[in-house]
C-alpha positions, 0 to 999 in steps of 0.5 A: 141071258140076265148074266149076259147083260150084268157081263156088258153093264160091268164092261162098260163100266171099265172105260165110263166111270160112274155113270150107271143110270145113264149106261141102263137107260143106252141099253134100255134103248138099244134093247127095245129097238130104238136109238137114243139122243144125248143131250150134254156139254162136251167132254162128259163121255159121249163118245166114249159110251158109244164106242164102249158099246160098240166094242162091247157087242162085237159090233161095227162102230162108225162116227158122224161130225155133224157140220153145215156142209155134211151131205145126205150121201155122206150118210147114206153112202152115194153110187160112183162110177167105175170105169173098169166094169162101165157101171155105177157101183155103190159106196155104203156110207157110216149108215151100214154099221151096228152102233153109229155115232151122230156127233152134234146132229143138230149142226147138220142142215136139216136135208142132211139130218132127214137122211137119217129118218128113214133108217132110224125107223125102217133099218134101210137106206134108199139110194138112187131108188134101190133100198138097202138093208142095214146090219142088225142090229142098228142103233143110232146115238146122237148128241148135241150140245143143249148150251150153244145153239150158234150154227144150228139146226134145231132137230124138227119133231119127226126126227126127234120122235125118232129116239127111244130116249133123251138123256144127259150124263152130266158132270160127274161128282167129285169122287168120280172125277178122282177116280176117273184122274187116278185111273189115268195111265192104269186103267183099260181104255176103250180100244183095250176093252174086249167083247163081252156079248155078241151081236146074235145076244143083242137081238135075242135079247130085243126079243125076250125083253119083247116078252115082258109082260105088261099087264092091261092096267098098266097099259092103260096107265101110259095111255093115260100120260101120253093123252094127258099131254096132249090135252094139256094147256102147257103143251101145244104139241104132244106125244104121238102113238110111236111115243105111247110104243116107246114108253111101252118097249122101254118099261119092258126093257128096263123090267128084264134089265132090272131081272124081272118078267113084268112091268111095274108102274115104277118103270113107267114113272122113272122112264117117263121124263126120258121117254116123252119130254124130248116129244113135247113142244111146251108154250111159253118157254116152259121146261118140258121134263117139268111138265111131264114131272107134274102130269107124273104127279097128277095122273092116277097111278094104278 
């Protein structure tokens, strides 16, 4: 199964240029079974990723523009009459695929990104009191820009504790950016790009990378983080038990990407920022990867 994953690492690395870390920290979240928030300006490939996955596992691709007016049903999906049968038949929303792009979520109100809330966390929709199972697996990818906050709704902490993982692509260097203008015409775009796992590899990978040992000593290493944040003057809110899970899943995740049936503390120090920074609400107007740098710093490693 390790060549399964350097086959779809390799494959979207055909359509998103140069940006490898970032593609290992998506499939360190799709792998542990969370969803990921992309936090970048506009025209760095956001898209362009999620599509690439989609296309990459087999798997059903629908895409959200977030907007003030968007409603929760057009999310969810919403139960429409039909006046051939005399009943009310249900219209499943973009919520039923596998890889589902939440573009600029944060300029959804906030009673349309709550929508979001329950399938993120039970892989199901509640409609009219029916609920409903989505496909597996489910993997949701929003994006927002961190620049323009006009128009907004900033993500409450719930929702944002929803995510495995923050990141960023950022710009890409100078020589990507060459390379990305010569591939122009010549190289693969992502409706070319063809299947290289299936959707049955994905959940028999979730559940080997749920194997990965992590032994107690690190166990209690990210115990030790996630309660430093919480008793620090810096943070006034900090990270919750289902951030201490995701820290956990996800250094299981990045130790079989990396081809090994362990953690180590390096997974734990290198996910940290991604995993925990998004959870913290800082005080004063402090940077939250900054404070979770400086508690990477002062906490004992084992």
């Amino acid at each position: 199964m390790r060549d399964t994953i350097e086959q779809l690492v390799q494959n979207l690395g055909q359509t998103v240029v140069g940006k490898s870390d970032a593609i290992k920290l998506v499939l360190v979240a799709l792998f542990s079974g969370g969803h990921a928030l992309l936090e970048d300006v506009p025209g760095v490939g956001k898209t362009l990723l999620a599509k690439s996955l989609a296309r990459s596992i087999k798997g059903q691709f629908q895409r959200i523009q977030c907007t003030p007016d968007l409603l929760p049903t057009d999310i969810t999906g919403t139960n429409i009459w039909n006046p051939r049968s005399g009943e009310f038949e249900f219209m499943p929303g973009p919520v039923f695929s596998n890889v589902l792009l939440a573009d600029e979520i944060n300029r959804a109100t906030p009673r349309t990104q709550s929508a979001l809330l329950e399938v993120m966390e039970e892989q199901q929709v509640t409609v009219d009191g029916v609920s409903r199972q989505v496909p597996r697996p489910f993997f949701v990818i929003a994006t927002q820009n961190p620049v323009e906050y006009q128009g907004t709704f900033p993500l409450p902490e719930a929702q944002m504790d929803r995510f495995a993982l923050s990141l960023s692509l950022g710009y890409p260097s100078e020589a990507e950016e060459l390379q990305m203008l010569q591939q122009l015409g010549q190289g693969i775009s992502v409706n070319e790009l063809q299947p290289c796992i299936s959707l049955e590899d994905v959940q028999k990978l979730r559940q080997l990378c749920a194997t990965v040992t992590v032994e107690t000593h690190l166990q209690q290493y990210i115990l030790d983080l996630v309660r430093a944040t919480r008793q620090d003057e810096d943070i006034i809110l900090g990270v919750s038990p289902r951030g201490t899970v995701a820290l956990h899943r996800a250094a299981q995740s990045l130790a079989f990407l990396d081809g090994r049936d362990y953690a180590i503390p390096d997974d734990v120090k290198f996910l940290a920022p991604y995993v925990l920074a998004h959870r913290l609400i800082p005080s004063g107007g402090r940077k939250a990867k900054m404070i979770v740098d400086r508690l990477l710093r002062s906490v004992p490693i084992p």
